[in-house]
N, C-alpha and C positions, 0 to 999 in steps of 0.2 A: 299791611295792616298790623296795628302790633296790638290790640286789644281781641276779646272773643265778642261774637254774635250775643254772647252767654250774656255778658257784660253791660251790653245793651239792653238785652232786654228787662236784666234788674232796676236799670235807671238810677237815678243821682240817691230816690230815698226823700222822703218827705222831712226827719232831722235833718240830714245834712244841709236840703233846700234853706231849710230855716234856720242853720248855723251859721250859715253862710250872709243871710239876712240879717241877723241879729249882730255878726261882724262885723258887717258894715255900718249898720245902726251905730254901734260902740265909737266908731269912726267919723261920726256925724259930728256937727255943731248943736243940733239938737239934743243928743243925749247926754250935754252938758247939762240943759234945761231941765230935762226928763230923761232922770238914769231910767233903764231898762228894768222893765217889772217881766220877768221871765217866768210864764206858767206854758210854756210850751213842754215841756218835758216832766212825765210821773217822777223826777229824783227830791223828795221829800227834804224839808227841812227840818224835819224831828227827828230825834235823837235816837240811835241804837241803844239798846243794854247797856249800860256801863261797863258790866260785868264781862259781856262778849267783848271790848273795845282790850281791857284790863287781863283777859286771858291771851288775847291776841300778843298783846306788849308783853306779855311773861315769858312766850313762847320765843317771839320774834328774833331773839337775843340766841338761841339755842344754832351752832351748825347746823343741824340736819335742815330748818326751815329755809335757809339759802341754796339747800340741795333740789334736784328734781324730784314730782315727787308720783312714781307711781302706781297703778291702781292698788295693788297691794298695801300701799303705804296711807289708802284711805278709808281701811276698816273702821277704827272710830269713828270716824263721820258718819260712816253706812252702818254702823249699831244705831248711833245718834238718832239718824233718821227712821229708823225701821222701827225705834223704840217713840216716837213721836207720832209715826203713823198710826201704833198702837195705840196710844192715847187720844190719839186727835179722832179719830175714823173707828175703833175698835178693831183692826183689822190688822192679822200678822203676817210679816212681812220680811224674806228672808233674806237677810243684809247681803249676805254674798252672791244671790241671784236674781234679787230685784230688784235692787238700789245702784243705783251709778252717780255718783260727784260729777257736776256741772259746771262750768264756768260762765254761770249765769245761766236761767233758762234758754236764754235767746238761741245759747249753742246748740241746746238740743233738740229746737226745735226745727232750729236751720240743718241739721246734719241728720238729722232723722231720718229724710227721705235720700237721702242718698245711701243709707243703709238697709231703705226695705224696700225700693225701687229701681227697677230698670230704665234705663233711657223710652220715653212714649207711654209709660204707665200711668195709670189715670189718677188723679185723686181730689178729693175736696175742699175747700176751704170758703168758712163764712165770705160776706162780702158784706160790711167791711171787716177786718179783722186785723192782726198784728203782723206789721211790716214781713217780719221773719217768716212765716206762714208761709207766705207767698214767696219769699226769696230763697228758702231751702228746697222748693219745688223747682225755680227755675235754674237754683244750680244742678238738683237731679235731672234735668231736662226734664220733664215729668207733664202728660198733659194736668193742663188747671181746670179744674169747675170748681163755680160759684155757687155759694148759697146766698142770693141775697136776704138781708136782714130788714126789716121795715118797723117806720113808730108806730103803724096802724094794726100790727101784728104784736106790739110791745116787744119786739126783736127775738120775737122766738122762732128758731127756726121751722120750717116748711118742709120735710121731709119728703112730702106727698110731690113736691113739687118736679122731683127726678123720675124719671121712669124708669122702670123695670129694667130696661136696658141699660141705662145710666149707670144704674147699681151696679150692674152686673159689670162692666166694665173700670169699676175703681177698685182701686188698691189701698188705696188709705184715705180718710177723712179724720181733717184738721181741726177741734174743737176749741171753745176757749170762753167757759163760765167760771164765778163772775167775768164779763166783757169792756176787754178794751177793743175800741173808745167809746163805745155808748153806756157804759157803766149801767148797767143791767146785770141784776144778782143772779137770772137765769134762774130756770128751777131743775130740782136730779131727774124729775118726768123724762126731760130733753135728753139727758142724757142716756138714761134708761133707752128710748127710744132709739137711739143713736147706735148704742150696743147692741138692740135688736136687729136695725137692718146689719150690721155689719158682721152681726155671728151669720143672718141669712144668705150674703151676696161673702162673705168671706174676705174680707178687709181687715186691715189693721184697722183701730180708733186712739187718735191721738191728741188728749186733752192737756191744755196751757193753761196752767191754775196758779199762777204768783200770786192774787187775788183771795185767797179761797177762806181768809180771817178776817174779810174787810168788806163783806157785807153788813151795809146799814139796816137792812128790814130783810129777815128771813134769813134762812140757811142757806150758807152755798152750795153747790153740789158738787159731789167729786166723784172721780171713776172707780175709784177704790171702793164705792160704794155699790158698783156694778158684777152682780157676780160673776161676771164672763171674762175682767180683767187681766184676770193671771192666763186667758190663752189668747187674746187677740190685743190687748190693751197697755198703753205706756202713758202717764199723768206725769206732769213737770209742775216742779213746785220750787218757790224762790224765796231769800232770805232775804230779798230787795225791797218789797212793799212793806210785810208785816213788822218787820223787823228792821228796817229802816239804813239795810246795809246793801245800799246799790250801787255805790262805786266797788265796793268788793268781789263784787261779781261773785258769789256763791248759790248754791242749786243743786240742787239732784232731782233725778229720776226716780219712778216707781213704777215697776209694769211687768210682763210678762216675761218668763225668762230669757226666751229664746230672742228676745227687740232687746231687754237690755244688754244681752252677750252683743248682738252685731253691734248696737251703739258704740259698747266699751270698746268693738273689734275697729271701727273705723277711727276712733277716741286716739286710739294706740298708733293709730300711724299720723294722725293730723295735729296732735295735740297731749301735752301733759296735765296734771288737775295744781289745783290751787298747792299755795305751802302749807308747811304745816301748823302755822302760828293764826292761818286764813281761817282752817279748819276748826281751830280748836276754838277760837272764837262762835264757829256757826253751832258745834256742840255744845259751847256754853249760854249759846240760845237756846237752842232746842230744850236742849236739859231741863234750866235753869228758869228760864221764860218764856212757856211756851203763852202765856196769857199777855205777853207784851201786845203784838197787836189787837187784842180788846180793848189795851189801855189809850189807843190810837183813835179809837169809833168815836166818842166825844168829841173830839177837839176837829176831825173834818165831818162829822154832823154840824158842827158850828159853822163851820166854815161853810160848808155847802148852803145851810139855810140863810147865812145871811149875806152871802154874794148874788144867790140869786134874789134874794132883796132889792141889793143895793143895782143888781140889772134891770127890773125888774120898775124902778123907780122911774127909768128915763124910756122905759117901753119895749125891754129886751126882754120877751118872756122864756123862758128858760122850763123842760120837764125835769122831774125831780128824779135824781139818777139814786138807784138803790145801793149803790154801789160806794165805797169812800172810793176819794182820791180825784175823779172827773165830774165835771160838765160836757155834757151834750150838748153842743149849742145850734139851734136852726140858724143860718143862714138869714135875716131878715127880706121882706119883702123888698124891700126898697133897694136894697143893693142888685135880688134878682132885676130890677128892671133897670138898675145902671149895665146890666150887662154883666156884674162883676161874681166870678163864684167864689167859693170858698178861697180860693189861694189867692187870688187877687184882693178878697176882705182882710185876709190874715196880713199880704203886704201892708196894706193902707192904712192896719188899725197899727201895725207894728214902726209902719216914718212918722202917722200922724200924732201917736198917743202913747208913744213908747211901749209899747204892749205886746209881746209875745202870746201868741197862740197858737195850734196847731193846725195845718186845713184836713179837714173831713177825710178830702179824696185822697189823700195819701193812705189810707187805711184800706184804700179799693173804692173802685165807682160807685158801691151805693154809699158810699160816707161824701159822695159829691153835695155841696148844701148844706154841709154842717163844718163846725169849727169845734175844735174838743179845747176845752182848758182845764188845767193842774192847779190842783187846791194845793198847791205846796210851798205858799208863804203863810206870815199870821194873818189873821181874819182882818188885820187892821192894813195889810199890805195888798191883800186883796179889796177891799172898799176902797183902797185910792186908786187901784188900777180902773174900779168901776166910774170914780170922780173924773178920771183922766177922760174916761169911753162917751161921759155924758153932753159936754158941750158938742163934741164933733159928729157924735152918732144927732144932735138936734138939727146942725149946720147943714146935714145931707136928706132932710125931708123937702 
């Protein structure tokens, strides 16, 4: 056998399923007719900073940014950020023992439990929640429990719903407000709460905040905001949504000292941080514009209210997600009684109508039933993906 057990039980990953889908689409005679309208995936088509694109290019030219680069070498970043966290949260934050440089949140969220985890140790993660969540668990071999998330509860978690013994048995619990994919701005109660059972049963809490400037209605909530942070807590925060730099893969950490030392300790044998032309770019965001994602909330408020319009036209009703960036989409009735679930919909809409989406159940079994899509064209590219959806979604009554 030349793969692991390990390996298996990660599985192919619901992008890749639908990379793969959408390659083959590209490869059809059909998507000659109907190029591909691609809202499977949060990667934005609005613009970063100028400024952060222009620091980048100033830098990029310089030796050292073609050299390795490590932690030492990412002080400025981790002023950057410690000084952002300041402004953004009120809260001080000490560059050298609570900030860690990311390459991308995803890494730290996947690598996290293999630095605060033994093989068999327990931990939590919503249901449904982001890919990585679940796959840094099963590289820590780690047992998994679920929170399931429900629309009848407006996806707030259910804490009551573990028992005593539960508790007492986990090691870490996986949070993530605002939430992908149900785009739920989540409120700081939850999390508050979150921190409570975990200072009582003694667990780490580990919250996924890319999100955390792109709530449409209300304030997000963040952990920094929890005073028990600095001794049990670690929050990941991205330059990918707000700031519209996700192929760049940049991120940090903020959290409690002793979670961000093991991180950087495991960091240091698996992995280097970004260059230095990457950085100087995400400090001339931070710095520079830290109100860029406000200037983002208009233009996917448009888009969200008037796609779900334009679904909304031919009988696909749609709840209003508080959230930029996603729809939550049910699963209609009609296809539950073709037999067809989420990923079999997402096929059918994506050979019949050129349409990328994402299935639900990739996010975990309660996302079974639903289809998430990315607000990340113009609002005029999204009403033809809906023009596309409406003869076919009439042809299957």
């Amino acid at each position: 056998m030349l793969t692991s057990d390990r390996l298996a039980r990660l599985g192919s990953g619901v992008f890749d399923r639908n990379d793969r889908r959408k390659a083959a689409y590209g490869r059809s005679s059909a998507c000659a007719q109907r190029p591909l309208i691609d809202l499977s995936l949060g990667s934005t088509d609005l613009l970063p900073p100028p400024a952060a694109l222009q620091a980048m290019a100033s830098v990029l030219t310089e030796p050292a940014s073609a050299s390795y680069c490590l932690h030492a070498g990412t002080e400025p970043f981790r002023q950057a950020a410690a000084a952002w966290c300041q402004k953004r949260f009120g809260v001080s934050v000490d560059a050298d023992s609570e900030v860690l440089l990311l390459v991308g949140s995803q890494e730290g969220t996947a690598h996290l439990p293999l630095a605060v985890l033994n093989p068999g140790d327990s931990a939590l993660i919503l249901d449904p929640s982001y890919p990585s969540h679940r796959g840094g668990l099963e590289l820590a071999d780690a047992a998994i429990e679920t929170l399931p998330l429900c629309a009848e509860r407006q996806w707030a978690p259910d804490f009551d719903a573990l028992s005593a013994a539960q508790w007492d048995r986990l090691r870490l619990m996986v949070l993530g407000f605002p939430h992908n994919p149900t785009a739920c701005t989540g409120e700081q109660a939850w999390l508050d709460a979150a921190m409570h059972r975990c200072d009582r049963h003694d667990l780490v809490l580990a919250h996924d905040n890319p999100y955390v400037d792109l709530a449409l209605e209300g304030e997000a909530p963040s952990l920094l905001r929890c005073p028990q942070w600095r001794e049990r807590g670690i929050e990941f925060f991205s330059l990918s949504k707000g700031w519209c730099l996700g192929g760049f893969r940049l991120a940090f950490a903020v959290g409690a000292a002793p979670l961000i030392a093991a991180l950087r300790e495991l960091k240091g044998v698996v992995d280097f941080n970004q260059c230095r032309a990457l950085q100087q770019g995400a400090i001339t965001a931070l710095d520079q514009h830290p109100d860029w994602p406000a200037r983002l909330l208009p233009v996917y408020r448009e888009r969200r209210d008037r796609t779900r319009q334009a679904l909304a036209a031919f009988g696909w009703s749609i709840p209003e997600p508080s959230m930029a960036l996603y729809l939550w989409m049910p699963v209609p009735e009609w296809a539950h009684a073709r037999g067809w679930r989420d990923e079999q919909l997402a096929a059918e809409l994506l050979e019949h109508c050129g349409v990328a989406l994402t299935p639900g159940s990739g996010f975990g079994e309660a996302g079974t039933g639903w289809l998430r899509l990315a607000l990340v064209r113009p609002t005029e590219v999204l009403e033809q993906a809906a023009t596309r959806l409406a003869p076919w979604w009439t042809q299957q009554h």
